[in-house]
Structures are given as C-alpha cells and as structure tokens.
Residue, then its C-alpha position, 0 to 999 in steps of 0.5 A: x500500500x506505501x509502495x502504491x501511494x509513492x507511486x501515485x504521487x510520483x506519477x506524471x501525465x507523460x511528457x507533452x510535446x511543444x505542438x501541445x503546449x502550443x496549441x493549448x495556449x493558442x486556444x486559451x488565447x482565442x477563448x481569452x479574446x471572448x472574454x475581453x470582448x464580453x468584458x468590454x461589451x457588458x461594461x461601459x463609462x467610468x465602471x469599464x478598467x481596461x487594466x483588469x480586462x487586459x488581466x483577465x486575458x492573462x489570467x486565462x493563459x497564466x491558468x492554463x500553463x499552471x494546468x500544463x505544468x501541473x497535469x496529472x502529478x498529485x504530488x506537484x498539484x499539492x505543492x502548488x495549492x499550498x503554494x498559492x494558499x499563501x497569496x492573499x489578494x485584497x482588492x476590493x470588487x467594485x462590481x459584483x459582475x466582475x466575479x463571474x468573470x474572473x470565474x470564467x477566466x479560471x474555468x477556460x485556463x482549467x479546460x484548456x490546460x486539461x486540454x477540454x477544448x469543447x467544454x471550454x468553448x461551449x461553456x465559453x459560448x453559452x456566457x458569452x451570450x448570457x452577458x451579452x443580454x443580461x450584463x448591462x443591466x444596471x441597478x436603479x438609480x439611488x436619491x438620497x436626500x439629506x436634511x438637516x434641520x431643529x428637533x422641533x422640525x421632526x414631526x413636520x419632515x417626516x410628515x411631509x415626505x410620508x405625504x410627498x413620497x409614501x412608502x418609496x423614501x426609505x427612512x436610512x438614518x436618523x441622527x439627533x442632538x439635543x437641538x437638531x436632527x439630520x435625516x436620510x432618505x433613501x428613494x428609488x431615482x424613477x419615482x424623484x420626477x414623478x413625485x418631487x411635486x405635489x398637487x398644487x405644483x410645490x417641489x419638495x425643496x420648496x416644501x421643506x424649506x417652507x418648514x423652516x429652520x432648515x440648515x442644509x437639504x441636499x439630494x445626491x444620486x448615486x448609481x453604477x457609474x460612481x466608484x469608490 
C-alpha cells in the first residue's frame, strides 16, 4: 500500500510535446479574446478598467500553463495549492459582475490546460451570450436626500415626505442632538420626477424649506457609474 501511494504521487501525465503546449495556449488565447470582448461589451463609462480586462486575458493563459505544468502529478498539484494558499489578494470588487468573470477566466485556463477544448468553448459560448443580454443591466438609480434641520422640525419632515413620497423614501438614518436632527432618505431615482411635486405644483425643496429652520437639504444620486 506505501509502495502504491509513492507511486501515485510520483506519477506524471507523460511528457507533452511543444505542438501541445502550443496549441493549448493558442486556444486559451482565442477563448481569452471572448472574454475581453464580453468584458468590454457588458461594461461601459467610468465602471469599464481596461487594466483588469487586459488581466483577465492573462489570467486565462497564466491558468492554463499552471494546468500544463501541473497535469496529472498529485504530488506537484499539492505543492502548488499550498503554494498559492499563501497569496492573499485584497482588492476590493467594485462590481459584483466582475466575479463571474474572473470565474470564467479560471474555468477556460482549467479546460484548456486539461486540454477540454469543447467544454471550454461551449461553456465559453453559452456566457458569452448570457452577458451579452443580461450584463448591462444596471441597478436603479439611488436619491438620497439629506436634511438637516431643529428637533422641533421632526414631526413636520417626516410628515411631509410620508405625504410627498409614501412608502418609496426609505427612512436610512436618523441622527439627533439635543437641538437638531439630520435625516436620510433613501428613494428609488424613477419615482424623484414623478413625485418631487405635489398637487398644487410645490417641489419638495420648496416644501421643506417652507418648514423652516432648515440648515442644509441636499439630494445626491448615486448609481453604477460612481466608484469608490
């Protein structure tokens, strides 16, 4: 049984010709190329990174060589897990969809260094057409309207957007002094033009302000375009 597992770890997926390692790439690179292209389609403005696009691609043939490299040999595969174990990566996804993506460059590098060609490329095909009709879905825009003003204010403002807003302004922080109180709403961007006046044509900035005692009152939107 010892002679057995030494053997197994020792054991090697048999030498690979240069044509093979070639074209193991080359494929890499051509499914790599879709990958670039979906990444670029599926994004667009101040979110698309050009630097982590082109590091997509090249994570796509940094797999596959590891899979090269690695084949069959157990022994080599568990030095390398643990290898890589201690790489921490610690940047910060801005968008959730650039984890699919980093996914489907590890999968398409584990095909092709396996040399599944038609799992890559079939898998590769059905995500390309998924993000191409689904990838530039954006989340609604975000108002938030900040209000700052006396504590004797409170009952009149959260009045006033309950009758201007309903239940869309969502109440997302209260913060209070013994002599004042800032408010934040949260409001869904499609309903600020449809709801921002009431009957008699009174815009909500002029509706607050009319309470009085108002320090500041300021509406920022936020959205996919505003990275931190």
């Amino acid at each position: 049984m010892r002679e057995y597992l030494l053997q197994l770890l020792e054991t090697t997926g048999g030498d690979l010709t240069a044509s093979t390692i070639a074209l193991r790439l080359l494929m890499a690179a051509v499914i790599a190329g879709f990958i670039f292209l979906s990444y670029r389609i599926s994004h667009s403005g101040s979110i698309y990174s050009s630097k982590f696009n082109v590091s997509l691609a090249a994570l796509v043939l940094i797999t596959t060589t590891v899979m090269i490299v690695i084949g069959n040999n157990i022994a080599l595969s568990l030095g390398m897990v643990g290898a890589l174990s201690i790489v921490r990566f610690r940047t910060a996804i801005k968008d959730s969809r650039d984890t699919i993506y980093i996914f489907w460059a590890i999968v398409v590098g584990i095909c092709c260094g396996s040399g599944d060609y038609m799992t890559a490329g079939l898998g590769s095909g059905f995500v390309f057409l998924m993000m191409l009709f689904f990838g530039r879905i954006r989340n609604d825009n975000r108002i938030l309207m900040i209000l700052r003003t006396g504590r004797t204010n409170e009952d009149q403002v959260e009045a006033l957007f309950f009758q201007y807003y309903q239940r869309r302004a969502i109440m997302r922080a209260k913060n209070t002094t013994q002599d004042s109180v800032e408010y934040i709403f949260e409001l869904n961007g499609k309903f600020l033009g449809k709801t921002q006046k009431d009957r008699e044509g009174v815009s909500i900035t002029d509706a607050v302000y009319s309470l009085g005692g108002i320090e500041y009152f300021n509406i920022v939107m936020q959205n996919d375009e505003i990275s931190g």
